[in-house]
C-alpha positions in Angstrom: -4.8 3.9 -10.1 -7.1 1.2 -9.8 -10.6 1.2 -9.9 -12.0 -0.2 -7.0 -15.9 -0.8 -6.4 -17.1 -0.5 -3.0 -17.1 -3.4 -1.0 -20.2 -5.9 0.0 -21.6 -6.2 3.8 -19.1 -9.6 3.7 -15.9 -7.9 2.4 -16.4 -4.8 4.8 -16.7 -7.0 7.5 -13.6 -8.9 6.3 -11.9 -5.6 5.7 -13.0 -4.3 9.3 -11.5 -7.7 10.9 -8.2 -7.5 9.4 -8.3 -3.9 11.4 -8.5 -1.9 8.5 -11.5 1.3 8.6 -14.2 -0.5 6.2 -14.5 3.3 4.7 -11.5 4.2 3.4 -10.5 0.7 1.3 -12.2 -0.3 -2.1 -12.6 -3.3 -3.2 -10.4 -3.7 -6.9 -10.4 -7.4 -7.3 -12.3 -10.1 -5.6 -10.6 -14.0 -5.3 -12.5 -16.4 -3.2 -9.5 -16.5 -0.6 -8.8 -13.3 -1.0 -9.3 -9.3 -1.2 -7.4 -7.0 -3.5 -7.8 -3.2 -1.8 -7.2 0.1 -2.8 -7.7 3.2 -0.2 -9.8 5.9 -1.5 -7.5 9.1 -0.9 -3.6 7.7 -1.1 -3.7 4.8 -3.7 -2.1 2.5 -1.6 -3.0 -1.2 -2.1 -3.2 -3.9 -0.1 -4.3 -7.6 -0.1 -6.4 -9.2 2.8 -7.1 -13.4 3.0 -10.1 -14.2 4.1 
């Protein structure tokens, strides 16, 4: 698994626009046009563009 951090006030409103719930997703990587995201109970992973 990843370690993901949790996420900024920016990158939990990004993750809360993309329609994603801001408190299950942590942030693993952080690219200026983009967010690497790992949820906290299944380990699933995802990438959002900002």
């Amino acid at each position: 698994m990843k370690n993901g951090k949790n996420p900024t006030l920016k990158q939990k409103k990004a993750i809360q626009a993309a329609g994603l719930n801001q408190e299950n997703w942590l942030v693993y990587k952080a690219e200026p046009d983009r967010l690497h995201l790992v949820h906290r109970n299944l380990n699933r992973t995802k990438i959002i563009f900002l």
